[in-house]
N, C-alpha and C positions, 0 to 999 in steps of 0.2 A: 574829342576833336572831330571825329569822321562826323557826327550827329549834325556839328554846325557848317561840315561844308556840304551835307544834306541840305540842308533849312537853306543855304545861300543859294544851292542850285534853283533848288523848288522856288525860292522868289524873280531867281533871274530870268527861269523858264517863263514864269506868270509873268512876269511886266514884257521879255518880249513878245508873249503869243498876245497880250492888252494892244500893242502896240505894231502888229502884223508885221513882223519883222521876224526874218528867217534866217536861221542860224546862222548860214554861210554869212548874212548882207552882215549879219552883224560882227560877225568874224572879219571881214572882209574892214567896216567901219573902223576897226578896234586894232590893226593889225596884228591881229592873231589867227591863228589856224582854226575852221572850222570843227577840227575832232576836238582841241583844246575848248572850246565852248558846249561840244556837246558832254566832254568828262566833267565841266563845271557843273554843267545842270544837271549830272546825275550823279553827285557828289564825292566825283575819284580823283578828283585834284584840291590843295590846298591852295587856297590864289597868295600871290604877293598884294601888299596895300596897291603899286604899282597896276595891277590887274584890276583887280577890282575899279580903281579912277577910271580905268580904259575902259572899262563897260559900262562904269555911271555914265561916263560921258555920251558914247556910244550910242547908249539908250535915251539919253536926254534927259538923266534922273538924277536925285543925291546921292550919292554912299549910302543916306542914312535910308533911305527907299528900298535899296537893294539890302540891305543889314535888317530890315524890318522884323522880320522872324527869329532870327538870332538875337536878336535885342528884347524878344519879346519872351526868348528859352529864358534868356539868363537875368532877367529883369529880380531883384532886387524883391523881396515878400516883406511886407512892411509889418 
């Protein structure tokens, strides 16, 4: 479990540095705590679906945007 809230941080990290947006604003966007955004993206927290929605939106992005890498560990070998 720890691997994939790695992989969710490292994506959240990259779409908001894409999108020059700083921690705090997006903390602030989201209402959530600053330090809670920064333990996301260095994968010490598990989010709620609830959490997550609040920072797709936040960001301006899908779920599935922010889930990218995660979806991409656990994808299915044909």
């Amino acid at each position: 479990m720890d691997e994939y809230c790695v992989l969710f941080g490292k994506r959240l990290a990259e779409i908001r540095k894409e999108k020059g947006i700083a921690q705090d604003k997006l903390a602030l966007k989201c209402d959530l705590a600053r330090s809670f955004v920064g333990e996301v993206e260095r994968g010490k927290r598990n989010l709620s679906l609830r959490n997550i929605c609040k920072l797709a939106i936040g960001l301006g992005v899908t779920t599935a945007e922010l889930l990218a890498l995660i979806d991409d560990e656990i994808k299915p070998e044909d």
